[in-house]
N, C-alpha and C positions, 0 to 999 in steps of 0.2 A: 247224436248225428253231427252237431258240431264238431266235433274234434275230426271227426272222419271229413267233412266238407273242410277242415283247417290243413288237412293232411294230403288231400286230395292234388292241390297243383305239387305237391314232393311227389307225389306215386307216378304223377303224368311225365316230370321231369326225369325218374328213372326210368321208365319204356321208353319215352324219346330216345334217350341217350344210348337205351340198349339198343334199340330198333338201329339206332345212327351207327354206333360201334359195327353191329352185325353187318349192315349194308357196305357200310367200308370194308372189310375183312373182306368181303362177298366178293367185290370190286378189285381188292385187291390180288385177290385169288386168283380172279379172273386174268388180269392185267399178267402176271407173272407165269399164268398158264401158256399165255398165247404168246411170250414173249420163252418159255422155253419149249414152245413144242416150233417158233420161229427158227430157234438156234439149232435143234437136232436137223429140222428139215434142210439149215443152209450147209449141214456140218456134211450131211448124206449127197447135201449135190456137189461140195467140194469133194469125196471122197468117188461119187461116179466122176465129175471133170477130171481128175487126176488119172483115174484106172484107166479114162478113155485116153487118155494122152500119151500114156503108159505103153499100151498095148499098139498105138498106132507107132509112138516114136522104136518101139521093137522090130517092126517093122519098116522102117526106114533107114536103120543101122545095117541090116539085112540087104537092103537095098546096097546102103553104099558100100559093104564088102563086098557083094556080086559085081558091082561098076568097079571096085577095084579090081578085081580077077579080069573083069571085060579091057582096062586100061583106062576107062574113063574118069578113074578117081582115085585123088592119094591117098585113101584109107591105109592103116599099117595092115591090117591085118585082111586081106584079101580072101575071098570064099569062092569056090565053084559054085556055078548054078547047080550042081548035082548033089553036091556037101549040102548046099543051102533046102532044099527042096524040101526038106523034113521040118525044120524050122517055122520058112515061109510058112506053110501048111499049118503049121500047129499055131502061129501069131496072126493067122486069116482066122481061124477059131476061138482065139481069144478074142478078137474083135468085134464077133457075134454079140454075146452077151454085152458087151461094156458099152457098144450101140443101141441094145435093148435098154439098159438102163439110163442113158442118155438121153434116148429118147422119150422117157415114160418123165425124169426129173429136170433136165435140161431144158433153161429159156428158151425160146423160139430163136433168137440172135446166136446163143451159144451151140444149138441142134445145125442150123445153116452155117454155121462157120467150122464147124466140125466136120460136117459136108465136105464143104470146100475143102479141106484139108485131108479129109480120105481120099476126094475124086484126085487128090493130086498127087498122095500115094499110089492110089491106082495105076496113075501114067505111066509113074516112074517103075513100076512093077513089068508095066504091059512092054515100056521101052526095055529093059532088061531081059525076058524074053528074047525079044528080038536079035541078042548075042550080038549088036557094033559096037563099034569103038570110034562114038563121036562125042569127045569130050566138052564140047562147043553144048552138042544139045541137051547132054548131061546136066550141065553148069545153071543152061535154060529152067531143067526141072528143077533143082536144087533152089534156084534162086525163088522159085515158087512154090513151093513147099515150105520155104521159109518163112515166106510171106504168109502163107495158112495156116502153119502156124502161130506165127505173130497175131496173125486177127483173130484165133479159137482164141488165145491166150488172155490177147485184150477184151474179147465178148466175157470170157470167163471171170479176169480180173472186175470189170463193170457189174455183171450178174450178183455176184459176191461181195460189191462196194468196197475192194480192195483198192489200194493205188496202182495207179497206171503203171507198164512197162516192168520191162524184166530183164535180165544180164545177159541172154542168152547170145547177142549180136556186140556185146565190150570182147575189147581183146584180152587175149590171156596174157597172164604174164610172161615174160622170155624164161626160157628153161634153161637151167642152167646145172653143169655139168658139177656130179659130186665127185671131190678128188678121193 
């Protein structure tokens, strides 16, 4: 019975150790679980932010080739409201879906700024309709839809701990003629 009582604090000093190993593992498991089920979930609301952006900014091209047909806008490539109609139509139902999932993954900040940013697609939709040619209050919506986009962009950037700000409003470079 001696040698076993001699033996005994080495038996207790391997379960420790094993118990200690297991518990770390256990922990560590944990730790890298939560840390990649983190990354898939930010990777799926970067990829609904993008589709929603996607399917709005289709719709706003839309826009300004219709403003061009109407006069109100220098886009190259100008569209009838009649050509357009098919389109418009088919990027309203894109926009279903890519709202649904916005809505279900999307911040509270980036869902409201998104918002804004459709209600102001909306305008310029409803103003187009309308067939004038005021390029004054064209310019008005443009300059606010910019603006909504700007703020989706930056709620987006924020929600995602990306850095601030984006190229969309730097000027481009002068173009320059190939001889």
């Amino acid at each position: 019975m001696s040698v076993f009582l001699q033996q005994l604090p080495a038996l207790i000093g391997v379960v420790v150790g094993a118990l200690g190993s297991y518990l770390a593992v256990v922990r560590s498991d944990r730790a890298r679980f939560r840390q990649e089920t983190a990354v898939r979930w930010e990777e799926r609301r970067l990829t609904v932010y993008t589709e929603y952006a996607r399917t709005l900014k289709a719709s706003v091209t839309l826009a300004y080739r219709i403003a061009a047909h109407l006069g109100n806008d220098p886009h190259p490539h100008p569209l009838a409201p009649r050509e357009a109609a098919a389109a418009q139509a088919e990027a309203a139902l894109d926009r279903d879906p890519a709202s649904e999932a916005l809505l279900m993954l999307g911040s509270r900040t980036v869902v409201d700024k998104a918002r804004a940013w459709a209600a102001t697609v909306l305008e310029m939709e409803r103003f187009l309709r309308g067939a004038v040619c005021e390029p004054d209050a064209w310019q008005e919506l443009l300059e606010r839809q910019r603006a909504a986009r700007e703020g989706y962009y930056a709620a987006v950037r924020e929600d995602l701990a990306l850095a601030p700000g984006h190229g969309a409003r730097r000027p481009l470079p002068p173009v320059t003629d190939i001889p």
